[in-house]
N, C-alpha and C positions, 0 to 999 in steps of 0.2 A: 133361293127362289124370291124370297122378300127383297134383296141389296136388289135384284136383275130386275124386279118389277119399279122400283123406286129409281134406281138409274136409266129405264124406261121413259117413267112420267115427267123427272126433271129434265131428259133433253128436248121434250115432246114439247114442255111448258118454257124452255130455256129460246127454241126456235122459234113461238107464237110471240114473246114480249116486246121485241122489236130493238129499237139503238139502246136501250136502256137495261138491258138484260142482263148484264151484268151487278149494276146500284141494284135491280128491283130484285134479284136473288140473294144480295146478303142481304138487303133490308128484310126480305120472306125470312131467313135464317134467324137472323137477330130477332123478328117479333117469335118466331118455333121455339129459340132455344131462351126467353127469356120469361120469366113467372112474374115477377112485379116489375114493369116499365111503365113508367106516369106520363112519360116526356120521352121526345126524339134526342134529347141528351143521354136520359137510362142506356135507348137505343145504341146512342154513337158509342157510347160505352163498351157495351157486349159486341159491338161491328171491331172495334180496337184488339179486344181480346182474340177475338175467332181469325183476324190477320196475324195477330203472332203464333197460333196456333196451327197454320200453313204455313 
């Protein structure tokens, strides 16, 4: 019920962001899945990790 609801609201939110919805949803991921990022470097960081992890 939770995976169906959240696979729901991402393609809801994936169809409103516009040309850029692909960068604006790992960039969403990378600030979700990161606890201390200071810098858009921390970020490109955990964005590097989560492409090898696909």
């Amino acid at each position: 019920m939770k995976r169906a609801l959240l696979e729901e609201f991402r393609q809801a939110a994936y169809s409103h962001l516009g040309r850029a919805h692909d960068a604006t949803f790992e960039l969403t991921d990378a600030i979700l899945l990161t606890r201390n990022a200071y810098s858009l470097a921390d970020l490109s960081v955990v964005l590097q990790k989560l492409r090898l992890v696909w």
